[in-house]
C-alpha positions as CSV (number, residue, x, y, z in Angstrom):
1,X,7.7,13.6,-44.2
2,X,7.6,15.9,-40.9
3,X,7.9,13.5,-37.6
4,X,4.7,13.9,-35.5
5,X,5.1,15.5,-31.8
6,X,5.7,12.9,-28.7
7,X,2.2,12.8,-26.9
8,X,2.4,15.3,-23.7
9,X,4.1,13.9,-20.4
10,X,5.1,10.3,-21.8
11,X,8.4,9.2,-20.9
12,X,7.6,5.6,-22.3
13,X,5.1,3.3,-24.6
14,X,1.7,1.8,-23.0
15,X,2.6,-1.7,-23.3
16,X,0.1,-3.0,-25.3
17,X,-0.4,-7.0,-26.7
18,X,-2.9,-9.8,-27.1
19,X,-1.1,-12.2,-24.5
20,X,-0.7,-10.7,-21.1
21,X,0.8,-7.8,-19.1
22,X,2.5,-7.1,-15.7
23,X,3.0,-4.0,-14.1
24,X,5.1,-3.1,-10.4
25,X,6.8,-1.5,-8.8
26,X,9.8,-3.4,-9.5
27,X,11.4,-4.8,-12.3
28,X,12.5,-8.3,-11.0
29,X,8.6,-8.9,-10.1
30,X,7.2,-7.2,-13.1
31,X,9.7,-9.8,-15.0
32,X,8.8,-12.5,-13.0
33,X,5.0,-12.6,-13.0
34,X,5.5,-12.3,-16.9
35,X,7.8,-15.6,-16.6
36,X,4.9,-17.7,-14.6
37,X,2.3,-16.2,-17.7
38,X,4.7,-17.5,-20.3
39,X,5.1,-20.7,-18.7
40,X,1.5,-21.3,-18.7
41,X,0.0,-20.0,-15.3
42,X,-2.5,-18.0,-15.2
43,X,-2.9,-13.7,-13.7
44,X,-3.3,-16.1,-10.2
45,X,0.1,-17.9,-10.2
46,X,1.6,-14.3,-11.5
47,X,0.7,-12.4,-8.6
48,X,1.8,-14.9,-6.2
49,X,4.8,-15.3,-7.9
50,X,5.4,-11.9,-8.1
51,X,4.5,-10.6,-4.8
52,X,7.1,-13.1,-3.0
53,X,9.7,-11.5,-5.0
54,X,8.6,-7.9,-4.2
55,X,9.2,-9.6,-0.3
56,X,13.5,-10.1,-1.3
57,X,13.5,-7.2,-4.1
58,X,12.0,-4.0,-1.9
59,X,12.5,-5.6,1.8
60,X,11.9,-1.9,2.9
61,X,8.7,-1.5,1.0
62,X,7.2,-4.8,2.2
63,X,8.1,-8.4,3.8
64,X,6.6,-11.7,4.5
65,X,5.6,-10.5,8.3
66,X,3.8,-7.8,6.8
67,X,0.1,-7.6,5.4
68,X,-2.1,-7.1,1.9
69,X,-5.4,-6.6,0.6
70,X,-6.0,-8.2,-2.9
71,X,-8.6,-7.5,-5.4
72,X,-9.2,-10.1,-8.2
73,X,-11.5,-10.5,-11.1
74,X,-11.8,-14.0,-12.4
75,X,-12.6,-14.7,-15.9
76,X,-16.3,-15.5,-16.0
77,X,-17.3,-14.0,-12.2
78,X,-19.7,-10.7,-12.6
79,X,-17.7,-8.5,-9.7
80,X,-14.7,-9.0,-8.2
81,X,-13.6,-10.5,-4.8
82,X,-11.3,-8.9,-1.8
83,X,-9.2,-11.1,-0.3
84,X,-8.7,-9.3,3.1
85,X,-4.7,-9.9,4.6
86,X,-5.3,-6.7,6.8
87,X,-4.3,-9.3,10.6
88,X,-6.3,-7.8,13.5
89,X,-4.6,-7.1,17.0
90,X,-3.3,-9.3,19.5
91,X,-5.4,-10.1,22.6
92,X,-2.4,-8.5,24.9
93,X,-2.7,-5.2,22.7
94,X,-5.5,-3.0,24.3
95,X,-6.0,0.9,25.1
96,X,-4.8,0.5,29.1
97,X,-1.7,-1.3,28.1
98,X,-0.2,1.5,25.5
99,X,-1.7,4.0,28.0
100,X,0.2,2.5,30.8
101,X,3.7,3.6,29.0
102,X,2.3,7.1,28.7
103,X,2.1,7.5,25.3
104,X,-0.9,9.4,23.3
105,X,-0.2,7.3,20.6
106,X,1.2,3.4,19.4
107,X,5.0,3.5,18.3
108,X,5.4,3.1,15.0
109,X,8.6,0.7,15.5
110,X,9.6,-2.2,17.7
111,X,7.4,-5.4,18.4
112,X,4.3,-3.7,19.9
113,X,3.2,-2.2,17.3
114,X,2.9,-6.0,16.0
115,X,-0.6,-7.5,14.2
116,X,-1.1,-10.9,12.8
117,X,1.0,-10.9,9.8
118,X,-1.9,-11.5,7.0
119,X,0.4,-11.1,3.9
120,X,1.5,-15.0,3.2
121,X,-1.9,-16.5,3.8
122,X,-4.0,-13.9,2.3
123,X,-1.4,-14.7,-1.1
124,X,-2.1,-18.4,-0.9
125,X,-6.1,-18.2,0.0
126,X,-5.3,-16.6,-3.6
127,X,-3.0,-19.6,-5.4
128,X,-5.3,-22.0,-3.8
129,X,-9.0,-21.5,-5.4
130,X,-7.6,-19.1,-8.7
131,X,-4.3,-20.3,-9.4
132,X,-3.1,-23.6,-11.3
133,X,0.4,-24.2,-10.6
134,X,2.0,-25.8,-7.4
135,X,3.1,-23.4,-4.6
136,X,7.0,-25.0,-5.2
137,X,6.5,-23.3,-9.2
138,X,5.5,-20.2,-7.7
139,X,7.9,-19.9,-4.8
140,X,10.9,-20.9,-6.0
141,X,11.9,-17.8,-7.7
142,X,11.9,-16.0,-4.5
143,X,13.7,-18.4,-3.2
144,X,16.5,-18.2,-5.3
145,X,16.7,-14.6,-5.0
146,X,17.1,-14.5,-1.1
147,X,19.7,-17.2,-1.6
148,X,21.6,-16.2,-4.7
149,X,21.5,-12.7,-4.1
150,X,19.1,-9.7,-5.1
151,X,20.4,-6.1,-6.4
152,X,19.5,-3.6,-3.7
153,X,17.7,-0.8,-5.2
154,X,18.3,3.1,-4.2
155,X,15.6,3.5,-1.6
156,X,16.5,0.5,0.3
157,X,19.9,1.6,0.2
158,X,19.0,5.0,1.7
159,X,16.6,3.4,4.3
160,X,19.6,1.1,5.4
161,X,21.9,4.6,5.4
162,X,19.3,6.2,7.9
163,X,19.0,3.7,10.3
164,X,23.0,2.1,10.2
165,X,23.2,3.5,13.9
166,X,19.9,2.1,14.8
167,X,20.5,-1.2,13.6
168,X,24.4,-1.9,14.8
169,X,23.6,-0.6,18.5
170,X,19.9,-2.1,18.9
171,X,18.7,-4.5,16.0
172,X,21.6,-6.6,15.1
173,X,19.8,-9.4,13.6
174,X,18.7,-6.7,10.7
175,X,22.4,-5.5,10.6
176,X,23.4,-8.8,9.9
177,X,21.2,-9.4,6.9
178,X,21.6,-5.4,5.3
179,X,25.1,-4.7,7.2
180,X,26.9,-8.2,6.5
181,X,30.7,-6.7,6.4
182,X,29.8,-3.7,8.3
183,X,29.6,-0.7,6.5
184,X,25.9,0.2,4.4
185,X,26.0,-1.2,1.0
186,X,25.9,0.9,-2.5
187,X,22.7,0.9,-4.7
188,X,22.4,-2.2,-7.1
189,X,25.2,-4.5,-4.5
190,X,23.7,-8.2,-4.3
191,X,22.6,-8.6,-0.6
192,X,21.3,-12.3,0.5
193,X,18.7,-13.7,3.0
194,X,20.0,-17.0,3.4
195,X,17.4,-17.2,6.7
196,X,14.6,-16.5,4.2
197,X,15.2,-18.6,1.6
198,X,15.5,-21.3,4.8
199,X,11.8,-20.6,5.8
200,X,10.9,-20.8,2.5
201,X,12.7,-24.1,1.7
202,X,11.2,-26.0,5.2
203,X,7.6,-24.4,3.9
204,X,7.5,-26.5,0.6
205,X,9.0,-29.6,2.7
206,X,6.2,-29.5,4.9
207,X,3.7,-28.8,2.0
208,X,4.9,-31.4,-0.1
209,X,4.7,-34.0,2.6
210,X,1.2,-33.0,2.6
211,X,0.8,-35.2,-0.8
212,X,0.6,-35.0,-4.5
213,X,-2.3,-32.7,-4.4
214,X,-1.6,-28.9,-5.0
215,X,-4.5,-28.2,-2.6
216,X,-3.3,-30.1,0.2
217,X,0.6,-28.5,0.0
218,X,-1.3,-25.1,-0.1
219,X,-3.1,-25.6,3.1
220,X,0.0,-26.9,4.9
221,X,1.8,-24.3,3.7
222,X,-0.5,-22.1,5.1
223,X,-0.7,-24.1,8.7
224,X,2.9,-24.0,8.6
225,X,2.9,-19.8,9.1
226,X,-0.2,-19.8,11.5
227,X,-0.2,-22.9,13.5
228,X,3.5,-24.4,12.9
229,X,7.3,-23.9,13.0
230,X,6.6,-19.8,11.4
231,X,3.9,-19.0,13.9
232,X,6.3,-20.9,16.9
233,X,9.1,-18.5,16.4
234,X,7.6,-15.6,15.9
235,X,6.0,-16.3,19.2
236,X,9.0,-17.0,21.0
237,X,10.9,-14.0,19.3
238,X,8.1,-11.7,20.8
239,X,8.1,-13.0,24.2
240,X,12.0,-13.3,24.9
241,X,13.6,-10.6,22.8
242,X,12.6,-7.4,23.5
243,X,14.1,-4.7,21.4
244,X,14.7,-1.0,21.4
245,X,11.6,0.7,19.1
246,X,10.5,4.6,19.0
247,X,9.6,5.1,22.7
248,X,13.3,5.2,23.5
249,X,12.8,1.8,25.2
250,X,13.4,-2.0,24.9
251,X,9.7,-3.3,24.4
252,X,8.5,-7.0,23.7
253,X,6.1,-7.8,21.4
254,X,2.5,-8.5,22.5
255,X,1.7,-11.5,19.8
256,X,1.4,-14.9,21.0
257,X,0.6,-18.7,19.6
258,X,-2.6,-18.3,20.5
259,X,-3.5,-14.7,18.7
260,X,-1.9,-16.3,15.7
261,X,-3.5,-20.1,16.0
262,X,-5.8,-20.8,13.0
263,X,-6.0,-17.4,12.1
264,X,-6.7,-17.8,7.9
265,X,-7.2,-14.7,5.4
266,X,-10.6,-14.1,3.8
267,X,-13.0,-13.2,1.4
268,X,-15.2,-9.7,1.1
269,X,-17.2,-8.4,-1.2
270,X,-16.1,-5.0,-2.7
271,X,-17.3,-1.0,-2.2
272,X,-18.1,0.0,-5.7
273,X,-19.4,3.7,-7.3
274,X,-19.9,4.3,-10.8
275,X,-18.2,7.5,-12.5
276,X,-19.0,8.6,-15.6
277,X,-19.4,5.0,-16.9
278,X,-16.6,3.4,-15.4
279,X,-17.6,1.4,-11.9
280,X,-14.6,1.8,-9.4
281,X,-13.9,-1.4,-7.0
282,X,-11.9,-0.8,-3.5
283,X,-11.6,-3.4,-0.3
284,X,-13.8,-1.8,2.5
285,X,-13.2,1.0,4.9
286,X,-11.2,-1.3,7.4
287,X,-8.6,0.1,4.1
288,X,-9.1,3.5,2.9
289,X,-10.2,2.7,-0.4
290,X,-13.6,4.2,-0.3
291,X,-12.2,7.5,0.3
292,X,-11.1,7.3,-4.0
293,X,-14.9,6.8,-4.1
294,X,-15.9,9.9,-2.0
295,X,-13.4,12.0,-4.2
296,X,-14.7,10.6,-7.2
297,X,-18.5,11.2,-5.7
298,X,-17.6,14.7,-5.4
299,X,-15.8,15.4,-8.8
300,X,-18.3,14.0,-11.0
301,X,-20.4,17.8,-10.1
302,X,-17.4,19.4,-12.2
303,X,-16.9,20.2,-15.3
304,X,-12.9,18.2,-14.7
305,X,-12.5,17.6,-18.6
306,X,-13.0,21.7,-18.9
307,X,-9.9,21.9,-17.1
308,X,-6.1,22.4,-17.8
309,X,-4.7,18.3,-16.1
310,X,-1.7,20.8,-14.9
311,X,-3.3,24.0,-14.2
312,X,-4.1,25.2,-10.8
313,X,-8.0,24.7,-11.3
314,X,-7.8,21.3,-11.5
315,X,-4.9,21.1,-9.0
316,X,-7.5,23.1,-6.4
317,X,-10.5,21.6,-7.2
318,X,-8.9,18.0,-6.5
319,X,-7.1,18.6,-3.3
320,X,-10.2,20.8,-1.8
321,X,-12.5,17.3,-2.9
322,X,-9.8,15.3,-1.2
323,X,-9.5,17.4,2.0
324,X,-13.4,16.7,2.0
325,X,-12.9,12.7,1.7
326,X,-10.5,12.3,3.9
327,X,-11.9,14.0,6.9
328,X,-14.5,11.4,6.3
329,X,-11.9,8.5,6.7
330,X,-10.1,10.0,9.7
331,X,-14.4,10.1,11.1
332,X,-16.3,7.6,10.1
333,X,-14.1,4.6,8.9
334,X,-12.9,1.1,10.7
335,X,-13.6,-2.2,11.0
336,X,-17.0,-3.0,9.7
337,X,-16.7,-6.0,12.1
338,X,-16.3,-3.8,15.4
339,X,-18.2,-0.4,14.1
340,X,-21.4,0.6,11.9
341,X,-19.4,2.7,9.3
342,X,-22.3,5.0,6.7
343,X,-21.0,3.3,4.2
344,X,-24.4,4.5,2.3
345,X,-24.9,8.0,3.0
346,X,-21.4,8.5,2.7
347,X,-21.0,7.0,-1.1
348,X,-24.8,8.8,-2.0
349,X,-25.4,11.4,-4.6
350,X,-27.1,13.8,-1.7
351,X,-24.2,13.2,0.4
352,X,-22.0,14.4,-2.3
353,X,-23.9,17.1,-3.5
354,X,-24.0,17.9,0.8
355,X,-20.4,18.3,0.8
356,X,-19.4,20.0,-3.3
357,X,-21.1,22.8,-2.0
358,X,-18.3,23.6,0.8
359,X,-15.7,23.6,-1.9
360,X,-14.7,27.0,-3.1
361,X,-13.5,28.2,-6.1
362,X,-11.2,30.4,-5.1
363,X,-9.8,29.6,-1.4
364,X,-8.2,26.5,0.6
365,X,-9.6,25.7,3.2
366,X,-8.0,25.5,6.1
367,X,-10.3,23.4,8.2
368,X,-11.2,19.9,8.7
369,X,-14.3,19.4,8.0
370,X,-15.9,15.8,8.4
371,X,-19.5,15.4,7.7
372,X,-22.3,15.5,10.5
373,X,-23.8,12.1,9.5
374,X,-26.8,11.1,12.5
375,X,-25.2,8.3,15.7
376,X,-21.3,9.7,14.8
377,X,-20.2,10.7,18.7
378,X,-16.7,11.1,17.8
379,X,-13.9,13.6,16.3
380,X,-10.7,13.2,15.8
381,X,-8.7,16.3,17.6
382,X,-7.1,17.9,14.8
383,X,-5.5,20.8,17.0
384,X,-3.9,17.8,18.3
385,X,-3.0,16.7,15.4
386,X,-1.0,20.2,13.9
387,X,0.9,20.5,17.4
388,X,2.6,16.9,16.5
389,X,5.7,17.4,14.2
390,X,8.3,14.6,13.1
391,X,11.4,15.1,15.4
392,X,14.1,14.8,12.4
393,X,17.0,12.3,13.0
394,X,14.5,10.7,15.4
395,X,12.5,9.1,13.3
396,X,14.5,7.7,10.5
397,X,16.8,6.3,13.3
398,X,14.0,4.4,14.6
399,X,12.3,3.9,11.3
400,X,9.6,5.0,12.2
401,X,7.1,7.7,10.8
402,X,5.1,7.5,7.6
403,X,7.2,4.6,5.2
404,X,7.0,7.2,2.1
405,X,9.2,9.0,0.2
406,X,10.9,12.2,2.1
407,X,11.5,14.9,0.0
408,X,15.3,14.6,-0.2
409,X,15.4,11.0,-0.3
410,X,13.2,9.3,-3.3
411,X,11.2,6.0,-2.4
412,X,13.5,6.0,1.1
413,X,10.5,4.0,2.5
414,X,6.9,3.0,1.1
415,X,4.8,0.1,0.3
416,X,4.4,-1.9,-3.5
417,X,2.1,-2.4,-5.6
418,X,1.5,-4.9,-8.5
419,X,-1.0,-5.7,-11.4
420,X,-1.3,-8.3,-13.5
421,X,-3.7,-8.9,-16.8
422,X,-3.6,-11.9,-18.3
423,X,-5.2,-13.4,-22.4
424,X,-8.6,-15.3,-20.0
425,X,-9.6,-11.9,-18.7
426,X,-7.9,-12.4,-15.0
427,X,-7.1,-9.5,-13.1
428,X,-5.5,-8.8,-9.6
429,X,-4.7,-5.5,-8.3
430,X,-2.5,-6.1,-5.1
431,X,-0.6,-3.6,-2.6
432,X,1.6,-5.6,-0.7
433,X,3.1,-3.6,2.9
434,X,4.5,-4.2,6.3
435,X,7.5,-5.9,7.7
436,X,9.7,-3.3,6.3
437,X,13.7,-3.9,7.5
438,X,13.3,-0.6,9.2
439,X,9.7,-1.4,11.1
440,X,11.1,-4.3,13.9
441,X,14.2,-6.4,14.1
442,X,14.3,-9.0,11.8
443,X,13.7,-12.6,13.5
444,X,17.2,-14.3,13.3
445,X,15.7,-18.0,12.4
446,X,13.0,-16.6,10.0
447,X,15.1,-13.7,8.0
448,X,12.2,-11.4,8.4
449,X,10.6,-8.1,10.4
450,X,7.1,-8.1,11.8
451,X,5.2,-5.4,10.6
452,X,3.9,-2.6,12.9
453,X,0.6,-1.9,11.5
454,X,-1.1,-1.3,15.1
455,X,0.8,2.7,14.4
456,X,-2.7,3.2,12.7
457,X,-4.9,2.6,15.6
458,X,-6.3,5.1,18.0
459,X,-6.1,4.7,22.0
460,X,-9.1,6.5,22.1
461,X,-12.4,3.9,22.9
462,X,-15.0,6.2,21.0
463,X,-12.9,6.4,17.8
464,X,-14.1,3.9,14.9
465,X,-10.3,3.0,14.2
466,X,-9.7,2.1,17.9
467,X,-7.5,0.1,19.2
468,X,-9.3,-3.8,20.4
469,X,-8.2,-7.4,20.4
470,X,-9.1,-8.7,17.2
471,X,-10.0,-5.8,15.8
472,X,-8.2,-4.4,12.5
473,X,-6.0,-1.5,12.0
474,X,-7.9,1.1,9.6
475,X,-5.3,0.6,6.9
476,X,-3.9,2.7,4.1
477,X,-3.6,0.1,1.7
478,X,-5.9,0.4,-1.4
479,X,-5.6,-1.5,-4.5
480,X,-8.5,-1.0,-7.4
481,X,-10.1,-3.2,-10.0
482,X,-12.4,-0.8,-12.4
483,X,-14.7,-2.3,-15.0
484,X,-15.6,-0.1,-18.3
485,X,-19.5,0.2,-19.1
486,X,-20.0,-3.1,-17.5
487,X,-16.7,-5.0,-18.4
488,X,-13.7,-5.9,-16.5
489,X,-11.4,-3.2,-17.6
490,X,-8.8,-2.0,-15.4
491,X,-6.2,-3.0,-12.7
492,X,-4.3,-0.6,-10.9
493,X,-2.9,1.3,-7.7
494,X,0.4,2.5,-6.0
495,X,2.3,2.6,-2.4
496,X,2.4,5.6,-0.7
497,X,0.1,5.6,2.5
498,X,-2.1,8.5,2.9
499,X,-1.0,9.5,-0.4
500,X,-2.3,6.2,-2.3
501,X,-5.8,7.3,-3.3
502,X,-4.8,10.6,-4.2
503,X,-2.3,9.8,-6.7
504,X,-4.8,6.9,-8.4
505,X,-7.8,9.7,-8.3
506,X,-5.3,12.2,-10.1
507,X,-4.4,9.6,-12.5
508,X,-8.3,8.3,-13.2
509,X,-9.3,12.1,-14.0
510,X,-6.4,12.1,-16.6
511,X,-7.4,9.1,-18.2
512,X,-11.0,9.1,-17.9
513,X,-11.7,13.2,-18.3
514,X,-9.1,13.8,-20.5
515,X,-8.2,11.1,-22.8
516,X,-4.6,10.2,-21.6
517,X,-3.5,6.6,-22.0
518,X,-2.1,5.0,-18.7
519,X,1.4,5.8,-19.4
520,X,0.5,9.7,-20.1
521,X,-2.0,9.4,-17.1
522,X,1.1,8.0,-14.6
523,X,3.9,10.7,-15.9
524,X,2.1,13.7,-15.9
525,X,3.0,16.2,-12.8
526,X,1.5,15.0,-9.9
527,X,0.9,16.2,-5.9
528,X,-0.3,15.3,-2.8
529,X,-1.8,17.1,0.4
530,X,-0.7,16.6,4.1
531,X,-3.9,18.9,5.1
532,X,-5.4,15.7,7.6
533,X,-4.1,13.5,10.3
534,X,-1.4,11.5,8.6
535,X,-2.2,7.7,9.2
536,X,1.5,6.7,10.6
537,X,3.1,7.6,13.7
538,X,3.1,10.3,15.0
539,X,-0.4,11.3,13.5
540,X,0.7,14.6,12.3
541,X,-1.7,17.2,9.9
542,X,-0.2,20.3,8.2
543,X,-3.3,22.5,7.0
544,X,-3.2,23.4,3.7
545,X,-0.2,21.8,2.7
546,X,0.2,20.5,-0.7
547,X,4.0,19.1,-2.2
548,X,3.7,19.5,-5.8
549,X,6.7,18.4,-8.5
550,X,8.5,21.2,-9.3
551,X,7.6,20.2,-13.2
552,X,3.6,22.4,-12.5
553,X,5.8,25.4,-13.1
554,X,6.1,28.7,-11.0
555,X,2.9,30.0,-12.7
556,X,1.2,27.1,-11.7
557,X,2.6,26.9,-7.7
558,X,2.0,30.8,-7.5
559,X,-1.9,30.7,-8.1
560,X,-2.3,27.6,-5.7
561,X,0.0,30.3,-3.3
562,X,-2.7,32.8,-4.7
563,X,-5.8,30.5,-3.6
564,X,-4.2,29.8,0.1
565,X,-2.5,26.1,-0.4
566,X,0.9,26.1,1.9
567,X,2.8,25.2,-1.6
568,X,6.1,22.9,-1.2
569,X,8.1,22.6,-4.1
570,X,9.2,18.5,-4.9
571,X,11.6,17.2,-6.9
572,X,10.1,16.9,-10.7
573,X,10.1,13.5,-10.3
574,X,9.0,12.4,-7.4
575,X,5.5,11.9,-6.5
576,X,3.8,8.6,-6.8
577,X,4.7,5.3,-7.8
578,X,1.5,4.4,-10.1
579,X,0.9,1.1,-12.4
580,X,-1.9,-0.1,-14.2
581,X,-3.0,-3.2,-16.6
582,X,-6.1,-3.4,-18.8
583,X,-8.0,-4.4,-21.5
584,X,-9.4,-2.3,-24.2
585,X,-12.4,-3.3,-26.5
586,X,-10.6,-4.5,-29.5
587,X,-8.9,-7.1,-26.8
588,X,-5.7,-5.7,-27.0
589,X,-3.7,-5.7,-23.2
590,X,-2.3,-3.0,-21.9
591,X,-0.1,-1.4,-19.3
592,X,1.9,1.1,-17.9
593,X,4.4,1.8,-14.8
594,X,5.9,5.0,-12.7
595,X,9.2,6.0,-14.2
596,X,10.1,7.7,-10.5
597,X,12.7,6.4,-8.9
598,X,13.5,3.7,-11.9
599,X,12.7,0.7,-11.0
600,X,8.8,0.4,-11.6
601,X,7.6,-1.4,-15.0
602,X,5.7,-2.5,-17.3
603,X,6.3,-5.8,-19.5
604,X,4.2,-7.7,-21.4
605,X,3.1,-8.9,-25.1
């Protein structure tokens, strides 16, 4: 009997089972949320579980000062719900103050750069109304890591390499949690947060004084980070330390008591569009999630299952769709709460059959080209845009720039991302960021960075993204929920800022035009284009330009050359950091994680 051929691209199995799954970005969490589903909890207590240990295990992906949109289906609920832990901008941090420093736009280091920190209360909003176990269940696991020690993986090793120099002479409370002895530590070395795991510990006190009630200790957990001892010192830190960050000077930060005083996460209903029978779910376009709906709006006029997944048609076609998209985020996106954003006429099937038509077959454009929808009085300034170019050194000694993987240096700085599925029918979809070690000094009594989110607003007044008290950064964060001819189906996602949507709309066309299971979907040869303003400091665009694994092959790379895409070769592995849970008719659970970089997986049974 003759051995059948692997299927194409798959490095690993689909996880599949009948009792629950976990994907991430990183084993520890993957492993963890699958702990709290064996121990009884439910997709709810998973997630929270999990994303507290993504806080100790990638500290230069995400932390507890940072932020997080969620996206959860609950068994028996017809669509799913967005918890929003995207913190708006402190009352101090407005246009004439940034202006005042003469800079064109916000730092993308130091304590200025400083929202509300969203992430821990947008996670318990979560535990508290979907979850069953007690925040000290779901906690302590964190806990132990930051106190026991947790194994550094290779990108926070190289993040910590690139900003040693940084660190000793300007942020020594982050040296003295990543540089204990002095010299930068060796991938997989055991590193502790005793600080952390300090918080942590007076946190469950406080909720547990709170009463028996799992309820209660939530909400005091919660009024300990906003209005207690958490929100107190990150106050203090703010006002009294100021601290080198990437305009070459020592800068406080511009978040006080007040801004952060009874400030709680919240509830939104999700932007949906339906293609080709599967209805796609992302947070609103105070994220960018409804740019994967634009792209998808556009694609479903091609003929995508017609085409080669690795050939340069479908490679073209994609990017030139995405070009098209994302000129419509950099335009016409914000915070519903501050701007009117077309949400309609830019997710309508005129709309999209508007903008297909600029796509051509056979050239890249080199243009950005928004959309001309009726009461739109602003542009961005691309020109601008191209003359801005990363000053190397510079910015990875300020850790500053966009937090994604440089060419040279896999995963040296990103974001996380983590599903969970469990045997009720719950889903969550979350992409935890912010707070990264290299973002802002680390707050000595906490054991945590602030994150610098603010990077991502405008100082222009006319721009739908602008910078405004209270109003939210137009984030890059995009988790997605997808249900399957009217069913909850699908949980899934990645880090990589601007590159996020891209790599899940490249991985939905594999899996939904062309038949690949998640795993096959995730390993295939993927890319990404830098053709439009990037979202992180210093707002940079390179037209044309698409980095593409080396894997497409030279035939491949030479007819995007061919078409007019500014082609650079990547490593073969190296683009994305994709996972995915779901559910399949029969009731079987599945899932699937990024080999890149090895550390994101799938478990489950």
């Amino acid at each position: 009997m003759t051995a059948s051929a692997p299927p194409p691209f798959t490095t690993r199995p689909e996880i599949r089972g009948t009792f629950g799954v976990a994907a991430s970005t990183h084993w520890l969490a993957s492993q963890t949320a699958m702990g709290v589903l064996e121990r009884g909890g439910n997709a709810f207590d998973a997630g929270f579980a999990a994303g507290m240990v993504l806080q100790v295990a990638e500290p230069h992906m995400n932390g507890p000062g940072g932020d997080v949109p969620i996206l959860i289906q609950a068994k028996g609920e017809a669509r799913p719900r967005v918890i929003c832990g995207q913190g708006p901008a402190p009352k101090a941090a407005t246009i004439e103050r940034f202006k005042a420093l003469g800079l064109e736009v916000i730092p993308g280091t130091g304590l200025m750069a400083t929202c509300i920190p969203g992430a821990f209360d947008a996670w318990a909003l979560m535990l508290r109304d979907y979850g069953t176990m007690t925040i000290r269940e779901v906690l302590e696991p964190a806990i132990g890591y930051a106190a026991k020690g947790c194994p550094l993986p290779f990108g926070a090793v190289e993040t910590i390499k690139a900003t040693e120099a940084m660190l000793r002479e300007h942020w020594p409370s982050t040296a003295a949690i990543y540089l204990p002895d002095g010299s930068a530590p060796k991938t997989g070395d055991l590193y502790r947060n005793p600080a952390l795991a300090e918080t942590w510990g007076r946190v469950l006190d406080e909720a547990e004084a709170a009463g028996s009630d799992r309820v209660a200790q939530i909400d005091a957990a919660r009024a300990c980070w906003y209005d207690g001892f958490v929100a107190e010192e990150i106050a203090r830190f703010c006002a009294e330390e100021p601290h080198m960050d990437a305009t070459g000077q020592k800068n406080a930060g511009l978040l006080t008591m007040e801004d952060m005083h009874g400030w709680r996460a919240h509830y939104e209903e999700p932007v949906s569009y339906t293609y080709r029978g599967y209805e796609l779910f992302k947070c609103g376009p105070w994220s960018q999630g409804p740019v994967l709906l634009q792209t998808m709006a556009l694609l479903e006029g091609f003929d995508i299952a017609a085409m080669d997944p690795v050939g340069p048609d479908f490679v073209h076609t994609v990017t030139e769709a995405i070009k098209l998209a994302y000129a419509d985020r950099d335009t016409y996106y914000g915070d519903p709460a501050f701007t009117e954003v077309p949400l309609d006429r830019l997710l309508s099937a005129e709309y999209a059959a508007e903008r297909r038509r600029l796509i051509d077959a056979a050239e890249a454009s080199g243009e950005f080209r928004p959309g001309v929808i009726a009461g739109n009085n602003w542009s961005i300034d691309y020109e601008a845009a191209c003359r801005r170019k990363p000053v190397e050194g510079v910015m990875a000694g300020f850790g500053g720039g966009e937090p994604t993987a440089a060419e040279s240096k896999m995963h040296a700085s990103d974001t996380c991302h983590l599903d969970v599925a469990d045997r009720d029918g719950n889903l969550v979809s979350v992409t935890p960021s912010g707070g990264w070690l290299q973002s802002s000094p680390a707050i000595p009594k906490l054991g945590f960075c602030l994150g610098t989110r603010l990077q991502m607003a405008w100082l222009d007044p006319a721009a739908p993204s602008a910078l405004e008290p209270g109003r939210r950064p137009r984030t890059t964060l995009t988790p997605s929920l997808a249900h399957k001819n009217g069913r909850p189906y699908m949980a899934f996602g990645t880090p990589g800022g601007d590159q996020q949507d891209q790599m899940q709309i490249i991985m939905l066309l594999r899996h939904i035009d062309h038949g690949m299971n998640l795993q096959q979907a995730i390993d295939a040869p993927a890319w990404h284009s830098e053709h439009f303003p990037n979202s992180f400091f210093p707002r940079h665009a390179s037209p044309r330009k698409i980095v593409a694994e080396r894997r497409f092959g030279d035939d491949v790379l030479g007819a995007l050359r061919t078409r007019g895409h500014d082609v650079h070769e990547g490593p073969p592995w190296s683009e994305g950091r994709l996972s995915a849970a779901a559910y399949d008719d029969d009731g079987t659970i599945k899932g699937a994680a990024n080999p890149r970089g090895m550390q994101g997986y799938a478990v489950g049974r």
